[in-house]
One Martini backbone bead per residue (centre of mass of N, CA, C, O) as a GRO file, in nm:
protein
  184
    1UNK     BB    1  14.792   2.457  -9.335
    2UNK     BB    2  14.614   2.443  -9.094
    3UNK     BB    3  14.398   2.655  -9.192
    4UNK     BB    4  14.320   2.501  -9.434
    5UNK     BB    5  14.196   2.261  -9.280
    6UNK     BB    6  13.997   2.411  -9.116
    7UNK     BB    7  13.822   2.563  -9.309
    8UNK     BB    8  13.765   2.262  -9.454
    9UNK     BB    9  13.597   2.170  -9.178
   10UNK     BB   10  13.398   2.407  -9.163
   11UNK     BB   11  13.256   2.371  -9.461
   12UNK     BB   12  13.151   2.076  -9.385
   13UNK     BB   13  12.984   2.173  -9.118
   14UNK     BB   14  12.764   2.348  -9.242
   15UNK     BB   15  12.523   2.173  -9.328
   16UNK     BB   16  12.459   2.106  -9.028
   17UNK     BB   17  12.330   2.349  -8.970
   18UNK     BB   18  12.083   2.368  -9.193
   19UNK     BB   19  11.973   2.068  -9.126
   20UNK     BB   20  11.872   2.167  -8.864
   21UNK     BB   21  11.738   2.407  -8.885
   22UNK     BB   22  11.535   2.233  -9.063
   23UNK     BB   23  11.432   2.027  -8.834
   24UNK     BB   24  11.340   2.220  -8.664
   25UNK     BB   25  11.134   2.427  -8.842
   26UNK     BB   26  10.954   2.176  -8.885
   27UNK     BB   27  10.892   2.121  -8.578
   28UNK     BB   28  10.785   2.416  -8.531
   29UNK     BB   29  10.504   2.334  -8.746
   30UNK     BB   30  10.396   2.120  -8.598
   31UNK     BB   31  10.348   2.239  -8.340
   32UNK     BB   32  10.205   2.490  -8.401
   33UNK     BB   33   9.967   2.377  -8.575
   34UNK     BB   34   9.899   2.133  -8.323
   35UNK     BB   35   9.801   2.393  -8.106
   36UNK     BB   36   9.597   2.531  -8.255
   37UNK     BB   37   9.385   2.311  -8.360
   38UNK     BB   38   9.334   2.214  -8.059
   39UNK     BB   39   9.228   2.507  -7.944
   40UNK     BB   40   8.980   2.451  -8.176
   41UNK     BB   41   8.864   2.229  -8.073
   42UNK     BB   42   8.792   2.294  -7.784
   43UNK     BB   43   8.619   2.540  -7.842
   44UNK     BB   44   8.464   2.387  -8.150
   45UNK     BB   45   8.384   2.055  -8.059
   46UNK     BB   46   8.358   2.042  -7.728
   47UNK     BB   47   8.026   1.890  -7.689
   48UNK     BB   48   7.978   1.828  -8.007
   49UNK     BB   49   7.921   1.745  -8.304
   50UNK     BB   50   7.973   1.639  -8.586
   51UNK     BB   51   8.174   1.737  -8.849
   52UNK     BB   52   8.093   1.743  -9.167
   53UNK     BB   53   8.334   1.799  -9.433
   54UNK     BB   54   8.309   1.481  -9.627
   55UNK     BB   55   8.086   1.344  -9.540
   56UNK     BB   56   8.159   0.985  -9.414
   57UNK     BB   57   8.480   1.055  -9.470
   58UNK     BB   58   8.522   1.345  -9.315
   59UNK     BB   59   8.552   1.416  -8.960
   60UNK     BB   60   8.491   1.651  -8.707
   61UNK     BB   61   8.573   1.470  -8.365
   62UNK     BB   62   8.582   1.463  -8.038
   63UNK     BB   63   8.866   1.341  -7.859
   64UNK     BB   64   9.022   1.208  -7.524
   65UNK     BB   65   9.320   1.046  -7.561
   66UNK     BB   66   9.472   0.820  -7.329
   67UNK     BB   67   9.624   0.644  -7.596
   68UNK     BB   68   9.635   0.487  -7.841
   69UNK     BB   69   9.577   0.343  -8.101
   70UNK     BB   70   9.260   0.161  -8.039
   71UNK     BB   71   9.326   0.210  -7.715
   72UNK     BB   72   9.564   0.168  -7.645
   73UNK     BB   73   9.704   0.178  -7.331
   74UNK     BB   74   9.546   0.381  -7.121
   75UNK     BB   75   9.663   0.283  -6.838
   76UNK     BB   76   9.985   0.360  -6.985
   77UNK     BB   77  10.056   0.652  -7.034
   78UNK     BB   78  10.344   0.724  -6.953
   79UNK     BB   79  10.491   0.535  -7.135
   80UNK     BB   80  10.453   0.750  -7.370
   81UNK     BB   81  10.583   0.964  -7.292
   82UNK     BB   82  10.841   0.836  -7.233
   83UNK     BB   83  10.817   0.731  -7.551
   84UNK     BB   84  10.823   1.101  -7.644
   85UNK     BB   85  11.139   1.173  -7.491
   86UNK     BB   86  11.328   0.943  -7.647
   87UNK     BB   87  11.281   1.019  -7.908
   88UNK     BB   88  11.337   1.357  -7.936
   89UNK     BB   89  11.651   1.266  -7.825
   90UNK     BB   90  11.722   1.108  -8.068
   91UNK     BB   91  11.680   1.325  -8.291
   92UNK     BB   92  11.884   1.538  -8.134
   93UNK     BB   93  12.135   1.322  -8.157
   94UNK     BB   94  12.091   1.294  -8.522
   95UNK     BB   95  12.061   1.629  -8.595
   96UNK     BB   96  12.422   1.640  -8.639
   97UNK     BB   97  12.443   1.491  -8.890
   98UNK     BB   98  12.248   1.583  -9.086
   99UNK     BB   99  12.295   1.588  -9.477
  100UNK     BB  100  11.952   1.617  -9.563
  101UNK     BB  101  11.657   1.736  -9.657
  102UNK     BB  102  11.466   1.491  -9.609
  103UNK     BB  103  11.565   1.374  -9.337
  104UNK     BB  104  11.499   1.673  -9.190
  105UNK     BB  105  11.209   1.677  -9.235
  106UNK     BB  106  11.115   1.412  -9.116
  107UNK     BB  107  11.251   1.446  -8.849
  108UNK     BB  108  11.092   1.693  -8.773
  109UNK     BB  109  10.829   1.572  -8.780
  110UNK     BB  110  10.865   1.344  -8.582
  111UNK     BB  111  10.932   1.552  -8.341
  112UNK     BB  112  10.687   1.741  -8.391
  113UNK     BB  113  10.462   1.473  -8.306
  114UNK     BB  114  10.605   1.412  -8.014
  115UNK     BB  115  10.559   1.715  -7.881
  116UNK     BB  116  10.263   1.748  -7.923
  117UNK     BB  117  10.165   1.486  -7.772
  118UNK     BB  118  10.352   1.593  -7.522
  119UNK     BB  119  10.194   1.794  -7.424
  120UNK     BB  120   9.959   1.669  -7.329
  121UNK     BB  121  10.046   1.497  -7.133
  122UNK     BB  122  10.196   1.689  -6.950
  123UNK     BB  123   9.919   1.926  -6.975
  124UNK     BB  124   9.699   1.792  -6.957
  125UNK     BB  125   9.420   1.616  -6.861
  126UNK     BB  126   9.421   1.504  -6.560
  127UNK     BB  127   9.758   1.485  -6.554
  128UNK     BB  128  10.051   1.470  -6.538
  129UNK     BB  129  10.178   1.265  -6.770
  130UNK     BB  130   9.861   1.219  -6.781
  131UNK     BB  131   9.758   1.306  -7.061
  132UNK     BB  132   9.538   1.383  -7.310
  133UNK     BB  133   9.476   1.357  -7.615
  134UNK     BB  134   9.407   1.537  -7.882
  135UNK     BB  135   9.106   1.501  -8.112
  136UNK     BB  136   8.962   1.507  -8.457
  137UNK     BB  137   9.023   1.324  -8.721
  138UNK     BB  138   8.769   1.151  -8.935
  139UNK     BB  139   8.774   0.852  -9.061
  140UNK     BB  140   8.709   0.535  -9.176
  141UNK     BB  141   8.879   0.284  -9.026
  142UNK     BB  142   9.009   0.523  -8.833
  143UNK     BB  143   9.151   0.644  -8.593
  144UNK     BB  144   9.142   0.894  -8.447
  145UNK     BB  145   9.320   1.264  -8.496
  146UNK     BB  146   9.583   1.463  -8.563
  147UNK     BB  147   9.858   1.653  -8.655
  148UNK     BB  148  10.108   1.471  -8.517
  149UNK     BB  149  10.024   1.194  -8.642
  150UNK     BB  150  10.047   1.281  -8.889
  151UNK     BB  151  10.369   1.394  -8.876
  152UNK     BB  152  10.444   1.056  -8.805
  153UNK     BB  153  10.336   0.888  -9.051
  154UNK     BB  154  10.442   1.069  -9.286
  155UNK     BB  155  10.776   1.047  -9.175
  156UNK     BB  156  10.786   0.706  -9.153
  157UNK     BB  157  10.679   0.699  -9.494
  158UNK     BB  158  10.970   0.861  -9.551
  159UNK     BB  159  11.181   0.706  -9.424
  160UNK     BB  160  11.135   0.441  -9.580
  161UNK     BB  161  11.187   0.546  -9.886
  162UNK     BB  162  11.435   0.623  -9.814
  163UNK     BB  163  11.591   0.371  -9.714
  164UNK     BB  164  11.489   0.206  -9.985
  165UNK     BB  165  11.657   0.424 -10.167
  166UNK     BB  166  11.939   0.468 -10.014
  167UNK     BB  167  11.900   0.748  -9.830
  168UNK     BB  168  12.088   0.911  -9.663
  169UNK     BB  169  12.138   1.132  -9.414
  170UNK     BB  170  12.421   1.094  -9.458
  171UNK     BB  171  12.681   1.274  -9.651
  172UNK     BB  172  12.979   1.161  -9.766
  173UNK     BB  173  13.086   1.466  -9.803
  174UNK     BB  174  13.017   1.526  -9.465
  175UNK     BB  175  13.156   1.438  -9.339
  176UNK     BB  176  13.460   1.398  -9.142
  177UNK     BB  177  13.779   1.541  -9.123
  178UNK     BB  178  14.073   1.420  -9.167
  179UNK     BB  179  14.308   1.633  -9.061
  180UNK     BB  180  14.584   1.468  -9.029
  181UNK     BB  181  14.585   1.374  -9.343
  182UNK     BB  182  14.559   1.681  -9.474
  183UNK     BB  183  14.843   1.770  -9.338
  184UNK     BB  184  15.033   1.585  -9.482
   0.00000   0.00000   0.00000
């Protein structure tokens, strides 16, 4: 009978490692993305004019953000550090749990897009931990971004919306199965 509760309590807990490994390979997507683009707009926007993608509604603009949008914070990068490293930990402290495709994803995109400006904080200039965020992607009325700004703002607008239509992150069914319950 113990055979049984443990195979029983194993075949529940294999979905919470495809849901990881699912919220995984999506940070590493939005990451990857994110250090391409990065490296292309280095090489081929900054101290160049601006590319008209679709008229003056999206243009690609290389800016070096100290801040968050709309320059809020520039004196205090360090602080933006510290909560994207706040968040990926919390984010991978979350991610043994979830056991939801859409909530796997959208926390993925979440990891990923903290990573990715955690990236350039950490390691671009001016100096370490106080690094400038690479920015590129220009629209009328709303801050320049990269790919992983889209990848948290997307990710928080999917998160907003599981919540509302009462979408859990963890199903019920894979809830963690109380052994002793089970053997008696």
């Amino acid at each position: 009978m113990q055979l049984c509760a443990c195979l029983v309590a194993s075949v529940k807990t294999v979905p919470n490692v495809v849901y990881r490994r699912q919220l995984l390979v999506t940070a590493l997507i939005v990451v990857l993305l994110d250090l391409a683009t990065k490296a292309w707009a280095v090489a081929r926007l900054e101290n160049q004019s601006d590319i008209k993608v679709i008229g003056e509604f999206l243009k690609l603009s290389f800016v070096r953000n100290p801040g968050a949008a709309f320059s809020f914070g520039t004196s205090v990068t360090w602080v933006f550090t510290l909560i994207a490293i706040g968040v990926s930990i919390a984010i991978l402290v979350i991610s043994k749990n979830v056991t939801n495709k859409p909530w796997a994803i959208a926390l993925g995109g979440l990891l990923g897009g903290a990573v990715g400006n955690l990236i350039d904080r950490i390691f671009r200039s001016p100096e370490v931990f106080h690094g400038h965020v690479v920015d590129f992607i220009s629209v009328p009325n709303y801050p320049t971004f990269n790919i992983s700004d889209s990848a948290v703002v997307l990710s928080a607008i999917t998160m907003v919306i599981l919540s509302f239509r009462g979408v859990e992150y963890q199903t019920p069914d894979a809830l963690p199965v109380n052994l002793d319950a089970e053997q008696k």
